[in-house]
Gaussian input, Z-matrix of N, CA and C with variables (Angstrom, degrees):
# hf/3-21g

backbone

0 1
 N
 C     1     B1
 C     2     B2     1     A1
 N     3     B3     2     A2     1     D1
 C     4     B4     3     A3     2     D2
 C     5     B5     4     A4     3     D3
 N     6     B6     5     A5     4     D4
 C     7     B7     6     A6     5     D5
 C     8     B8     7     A7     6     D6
 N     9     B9     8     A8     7     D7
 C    10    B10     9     A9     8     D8
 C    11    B11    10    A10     9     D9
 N    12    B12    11    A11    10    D10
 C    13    B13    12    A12    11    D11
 C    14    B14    13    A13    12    D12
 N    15    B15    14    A14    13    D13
 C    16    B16    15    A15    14    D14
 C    17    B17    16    A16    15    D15
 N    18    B18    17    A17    16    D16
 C    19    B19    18    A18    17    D17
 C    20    B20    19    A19    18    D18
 N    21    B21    20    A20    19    D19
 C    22    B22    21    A21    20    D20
 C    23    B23    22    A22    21    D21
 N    24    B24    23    A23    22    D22
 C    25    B25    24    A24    23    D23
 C    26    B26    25    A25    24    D24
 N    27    B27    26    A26    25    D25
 C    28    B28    27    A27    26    D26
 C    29    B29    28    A28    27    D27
 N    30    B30    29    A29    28    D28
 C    31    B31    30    A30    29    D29
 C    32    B32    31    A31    30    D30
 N    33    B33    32    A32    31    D31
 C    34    B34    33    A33    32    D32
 C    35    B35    34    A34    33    D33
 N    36    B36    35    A35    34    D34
 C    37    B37    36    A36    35    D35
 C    38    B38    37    A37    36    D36
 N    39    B39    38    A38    37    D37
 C    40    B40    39    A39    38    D38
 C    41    B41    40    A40    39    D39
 N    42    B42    41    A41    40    D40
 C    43    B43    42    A42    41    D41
 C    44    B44    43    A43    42    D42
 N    45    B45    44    A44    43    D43
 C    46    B46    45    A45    44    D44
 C    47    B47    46    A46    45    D45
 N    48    B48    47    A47    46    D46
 C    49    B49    48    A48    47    D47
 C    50    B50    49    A49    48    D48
 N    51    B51    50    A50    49    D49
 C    52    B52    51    A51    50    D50
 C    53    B53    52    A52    51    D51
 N    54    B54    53    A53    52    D52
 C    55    B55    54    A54    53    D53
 C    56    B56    55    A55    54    D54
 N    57    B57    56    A56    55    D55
 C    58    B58    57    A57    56    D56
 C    59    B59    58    A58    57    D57
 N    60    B60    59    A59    58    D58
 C    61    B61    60    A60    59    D59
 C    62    B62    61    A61    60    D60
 N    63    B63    62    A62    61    D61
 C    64    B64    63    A63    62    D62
 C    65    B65    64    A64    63    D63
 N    66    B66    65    A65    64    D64
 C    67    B67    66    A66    65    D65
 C    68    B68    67    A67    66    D66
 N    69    B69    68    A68    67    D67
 C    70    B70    69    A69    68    D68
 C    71    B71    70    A70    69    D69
 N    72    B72    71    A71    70    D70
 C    73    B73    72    A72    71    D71
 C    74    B74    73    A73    72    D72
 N    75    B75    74    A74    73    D73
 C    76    B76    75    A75    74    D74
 C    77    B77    76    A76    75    D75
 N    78    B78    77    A77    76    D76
 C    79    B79    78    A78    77    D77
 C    80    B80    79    A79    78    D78
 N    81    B81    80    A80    79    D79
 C    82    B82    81    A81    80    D80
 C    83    B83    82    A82    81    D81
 N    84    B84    83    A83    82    D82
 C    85    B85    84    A84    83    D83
 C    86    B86    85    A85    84    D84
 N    87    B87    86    A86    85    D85
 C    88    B88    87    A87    86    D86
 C    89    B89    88    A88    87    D87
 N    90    B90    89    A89    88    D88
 C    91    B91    90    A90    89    D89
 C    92    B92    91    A91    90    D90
 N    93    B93    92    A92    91    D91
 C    94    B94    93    A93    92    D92
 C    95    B95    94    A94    93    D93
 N    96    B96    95    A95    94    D94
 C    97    B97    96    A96    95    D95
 C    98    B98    97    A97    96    D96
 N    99    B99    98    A98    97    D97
 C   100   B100    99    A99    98    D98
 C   101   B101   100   A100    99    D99
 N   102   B102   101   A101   100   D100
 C   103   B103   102   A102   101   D101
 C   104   B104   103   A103   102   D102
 N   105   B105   104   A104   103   D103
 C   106   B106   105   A105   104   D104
 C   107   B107   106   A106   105   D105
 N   108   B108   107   A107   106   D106
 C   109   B109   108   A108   107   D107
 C   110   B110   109   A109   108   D108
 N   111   B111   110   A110   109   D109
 C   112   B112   111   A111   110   D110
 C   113   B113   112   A112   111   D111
 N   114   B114   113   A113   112   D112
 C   115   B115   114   A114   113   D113
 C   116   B116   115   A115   114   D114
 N   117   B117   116   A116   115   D115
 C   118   B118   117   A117   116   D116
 C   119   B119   118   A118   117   D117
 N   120   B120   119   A119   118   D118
 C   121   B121   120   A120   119   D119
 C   122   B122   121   A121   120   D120
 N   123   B123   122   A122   121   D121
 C   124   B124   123   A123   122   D122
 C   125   B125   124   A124   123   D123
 N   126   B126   125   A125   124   D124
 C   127   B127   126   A126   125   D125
 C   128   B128   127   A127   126   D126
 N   129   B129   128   A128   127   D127
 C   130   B130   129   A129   128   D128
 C   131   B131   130   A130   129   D129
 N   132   B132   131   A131   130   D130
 C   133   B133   132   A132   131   D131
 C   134   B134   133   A133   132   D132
 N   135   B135   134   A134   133   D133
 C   136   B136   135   A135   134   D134
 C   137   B137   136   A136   135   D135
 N   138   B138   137   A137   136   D136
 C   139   B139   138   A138   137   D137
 C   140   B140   139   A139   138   D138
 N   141   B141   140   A140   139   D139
 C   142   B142   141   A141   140   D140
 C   143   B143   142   A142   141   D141
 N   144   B144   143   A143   142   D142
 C   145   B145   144   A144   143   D143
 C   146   B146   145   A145   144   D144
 N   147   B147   146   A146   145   D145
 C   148   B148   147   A147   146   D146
 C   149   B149   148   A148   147   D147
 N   150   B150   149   A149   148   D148
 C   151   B151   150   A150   149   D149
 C   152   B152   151   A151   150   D150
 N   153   B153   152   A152   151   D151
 C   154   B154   153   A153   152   D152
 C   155   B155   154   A154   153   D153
 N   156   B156   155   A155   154   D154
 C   157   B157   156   A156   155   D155
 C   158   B158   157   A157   156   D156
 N   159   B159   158   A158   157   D157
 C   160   B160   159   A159   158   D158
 C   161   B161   160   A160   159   D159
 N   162   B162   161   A161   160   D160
 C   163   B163   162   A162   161   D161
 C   164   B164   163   A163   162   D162

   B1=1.4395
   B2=1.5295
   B3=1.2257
   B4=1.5167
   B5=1.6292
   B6=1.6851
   B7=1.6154
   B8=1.9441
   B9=1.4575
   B10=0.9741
   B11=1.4832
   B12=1.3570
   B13=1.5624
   B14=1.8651
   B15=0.8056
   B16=1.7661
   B17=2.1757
   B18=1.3129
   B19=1.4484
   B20=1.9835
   B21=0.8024
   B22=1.2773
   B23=1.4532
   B24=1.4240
   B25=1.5526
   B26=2.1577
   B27=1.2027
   B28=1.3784
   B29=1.5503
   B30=1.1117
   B31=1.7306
   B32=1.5318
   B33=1.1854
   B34=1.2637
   B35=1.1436
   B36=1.2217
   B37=1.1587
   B38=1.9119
   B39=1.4714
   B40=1.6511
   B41=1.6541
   B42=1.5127
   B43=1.5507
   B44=1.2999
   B45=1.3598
   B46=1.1638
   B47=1.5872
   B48=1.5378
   B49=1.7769
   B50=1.8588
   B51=1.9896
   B52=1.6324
   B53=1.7099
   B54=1.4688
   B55=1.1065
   B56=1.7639
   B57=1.8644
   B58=1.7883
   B59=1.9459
   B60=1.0307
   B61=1.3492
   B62=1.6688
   B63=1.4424
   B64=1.6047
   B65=1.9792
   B66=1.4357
   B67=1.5675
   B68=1.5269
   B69=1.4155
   B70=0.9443
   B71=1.2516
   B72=0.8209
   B73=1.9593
   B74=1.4221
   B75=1.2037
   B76=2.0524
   B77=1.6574
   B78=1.9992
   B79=1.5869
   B80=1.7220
   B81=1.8160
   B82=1.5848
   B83=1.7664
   B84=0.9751
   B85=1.8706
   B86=1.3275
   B87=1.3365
   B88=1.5304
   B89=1.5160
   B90=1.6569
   B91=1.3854
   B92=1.9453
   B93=1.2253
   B94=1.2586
   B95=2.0139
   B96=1.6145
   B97=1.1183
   B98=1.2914
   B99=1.4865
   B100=1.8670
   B101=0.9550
   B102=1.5145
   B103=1.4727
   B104=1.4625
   B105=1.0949
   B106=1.7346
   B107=2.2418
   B108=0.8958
   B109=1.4043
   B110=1.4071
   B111=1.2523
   B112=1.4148
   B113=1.4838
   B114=1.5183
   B115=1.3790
   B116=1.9547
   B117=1.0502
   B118=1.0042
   B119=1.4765
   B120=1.2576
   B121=1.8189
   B122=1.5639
   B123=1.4360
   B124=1.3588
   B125=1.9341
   B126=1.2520
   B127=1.7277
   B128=1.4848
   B129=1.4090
   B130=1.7802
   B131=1.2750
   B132=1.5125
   B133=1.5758
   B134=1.2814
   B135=1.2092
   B136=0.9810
   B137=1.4847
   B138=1.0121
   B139=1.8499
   B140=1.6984
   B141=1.2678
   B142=1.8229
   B143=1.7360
   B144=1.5624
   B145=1.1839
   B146=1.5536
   B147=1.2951
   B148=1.8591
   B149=1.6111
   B150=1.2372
   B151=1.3647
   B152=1.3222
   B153=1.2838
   B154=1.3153
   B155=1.7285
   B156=0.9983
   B157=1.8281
   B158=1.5594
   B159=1.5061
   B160=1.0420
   B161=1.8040
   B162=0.2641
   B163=1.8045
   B164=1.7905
   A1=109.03
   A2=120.48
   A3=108.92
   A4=81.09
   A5=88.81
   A6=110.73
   A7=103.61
   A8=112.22
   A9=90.70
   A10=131.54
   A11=95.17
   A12=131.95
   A13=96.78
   A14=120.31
   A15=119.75
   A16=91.63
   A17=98.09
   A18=122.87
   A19=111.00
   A20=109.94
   A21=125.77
   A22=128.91
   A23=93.24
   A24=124.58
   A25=106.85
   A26=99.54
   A27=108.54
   A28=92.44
   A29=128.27
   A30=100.89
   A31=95.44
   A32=147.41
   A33=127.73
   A34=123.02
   A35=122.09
   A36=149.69
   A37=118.09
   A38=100.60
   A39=114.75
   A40=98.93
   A41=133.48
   A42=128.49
   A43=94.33
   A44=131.15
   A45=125.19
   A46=117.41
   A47=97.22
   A48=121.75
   A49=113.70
   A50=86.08
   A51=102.33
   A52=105.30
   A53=90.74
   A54=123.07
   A55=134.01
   A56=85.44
   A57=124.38
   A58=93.87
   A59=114.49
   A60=89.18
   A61=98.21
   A62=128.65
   A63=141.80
   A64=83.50
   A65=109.98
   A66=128.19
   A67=89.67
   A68=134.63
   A69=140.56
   A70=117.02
   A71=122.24
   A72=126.52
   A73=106.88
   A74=110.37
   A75=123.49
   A76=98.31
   A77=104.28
   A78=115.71
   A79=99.61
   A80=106.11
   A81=101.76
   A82=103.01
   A83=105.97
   A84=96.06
   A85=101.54
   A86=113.54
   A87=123.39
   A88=104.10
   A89=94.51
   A90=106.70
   A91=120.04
   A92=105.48
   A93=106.60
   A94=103.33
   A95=106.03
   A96=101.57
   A97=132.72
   A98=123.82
   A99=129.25
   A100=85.99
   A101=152.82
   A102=144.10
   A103=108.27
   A104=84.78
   A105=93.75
   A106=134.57
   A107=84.73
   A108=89.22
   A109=138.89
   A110=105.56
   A111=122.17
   A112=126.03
   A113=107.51
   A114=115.15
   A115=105.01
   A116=116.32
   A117=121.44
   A118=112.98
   A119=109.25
   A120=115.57
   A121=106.58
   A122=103.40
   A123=93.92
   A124=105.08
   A125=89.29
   A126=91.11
   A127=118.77
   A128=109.31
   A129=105.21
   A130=92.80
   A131=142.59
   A132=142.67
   A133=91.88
   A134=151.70
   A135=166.66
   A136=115.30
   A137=108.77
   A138=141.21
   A139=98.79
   A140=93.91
   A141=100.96
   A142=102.84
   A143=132.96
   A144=86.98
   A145=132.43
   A146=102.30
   A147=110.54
   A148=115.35
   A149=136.29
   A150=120.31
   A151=120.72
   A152=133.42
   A153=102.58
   A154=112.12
   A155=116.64
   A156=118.37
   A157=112.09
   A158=123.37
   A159=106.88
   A160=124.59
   A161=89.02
   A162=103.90
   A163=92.98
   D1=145.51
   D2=-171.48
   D3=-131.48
   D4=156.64
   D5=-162.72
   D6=-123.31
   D7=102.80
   D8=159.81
   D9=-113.00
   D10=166.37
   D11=-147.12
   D12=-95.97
   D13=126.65
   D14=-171.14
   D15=-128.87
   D16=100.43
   D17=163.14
   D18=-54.00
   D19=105.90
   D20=172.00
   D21=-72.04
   D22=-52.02
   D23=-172.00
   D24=-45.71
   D25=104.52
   D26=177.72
   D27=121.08
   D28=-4.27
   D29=-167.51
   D30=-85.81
   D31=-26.51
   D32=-172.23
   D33=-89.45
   D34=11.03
   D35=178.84
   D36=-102.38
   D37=-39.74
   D38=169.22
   D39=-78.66
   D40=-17.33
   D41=-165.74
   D42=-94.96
   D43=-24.72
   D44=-168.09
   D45=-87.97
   D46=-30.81
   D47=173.42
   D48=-56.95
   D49=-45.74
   D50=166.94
   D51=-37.53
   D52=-87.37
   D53=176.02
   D54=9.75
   D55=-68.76
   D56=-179.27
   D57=-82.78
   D58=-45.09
   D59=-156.70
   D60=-76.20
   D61=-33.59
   D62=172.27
   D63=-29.03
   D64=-82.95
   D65=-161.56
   D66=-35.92
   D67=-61.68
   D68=-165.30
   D69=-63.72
   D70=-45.23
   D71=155.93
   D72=-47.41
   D73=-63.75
   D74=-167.60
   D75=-40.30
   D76=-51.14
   D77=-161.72
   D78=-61.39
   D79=-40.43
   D80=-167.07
   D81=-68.93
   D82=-31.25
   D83=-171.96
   D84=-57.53
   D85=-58.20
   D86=160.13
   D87=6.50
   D88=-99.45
   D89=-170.23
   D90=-65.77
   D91=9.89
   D92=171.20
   D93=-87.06
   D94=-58.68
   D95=176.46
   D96=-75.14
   D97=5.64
   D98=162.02
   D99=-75.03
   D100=-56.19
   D101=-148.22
   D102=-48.80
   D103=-54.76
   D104=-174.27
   D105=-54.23
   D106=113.51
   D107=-177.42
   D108=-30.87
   D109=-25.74
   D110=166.82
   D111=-87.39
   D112=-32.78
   D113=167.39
   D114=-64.05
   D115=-66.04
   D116=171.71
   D117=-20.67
   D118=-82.36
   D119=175.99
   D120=-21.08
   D121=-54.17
   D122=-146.41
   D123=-84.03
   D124=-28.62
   D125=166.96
   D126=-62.54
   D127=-22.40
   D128=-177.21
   D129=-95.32
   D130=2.45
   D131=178.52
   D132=-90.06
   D133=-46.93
   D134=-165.45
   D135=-62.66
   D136=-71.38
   D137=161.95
   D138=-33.29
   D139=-76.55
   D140=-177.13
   D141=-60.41
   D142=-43.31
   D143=172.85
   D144=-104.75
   D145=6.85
   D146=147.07
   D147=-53.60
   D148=-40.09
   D149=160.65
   D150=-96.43
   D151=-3.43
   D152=161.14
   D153=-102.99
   D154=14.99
   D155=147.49
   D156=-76.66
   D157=-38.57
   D158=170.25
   D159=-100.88
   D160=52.21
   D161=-168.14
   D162=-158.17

């Protein structure tokens, strides 16, 4: 009967690579959609009336 043996060594290291480059995509869309002019608006609409409800 032969037994195999399944090498591990490196996988938590390739999950983490997963991992960082996913974040790294997520961060670039990010900065694709602040760019944009409309996002913008509506986050500084936002801003202004988050402080002047509290204030």
């Amino acid at each position: 009967m032969t037994k195999l043996i399944l090498d591990e060594r490196g996988s938590a290291t390739a999950e983490y690579a997963v991992a960082t480059m996913a974040a790294v995509g997520f961060a670039g869309l990010l900065v694709v959609l602040l760019r944009g002019q409309e996002v913008r608006a509506m986050l500084t609409d936002l801003i202004k009336r988050a402080l002047s409800t509290a204030g």
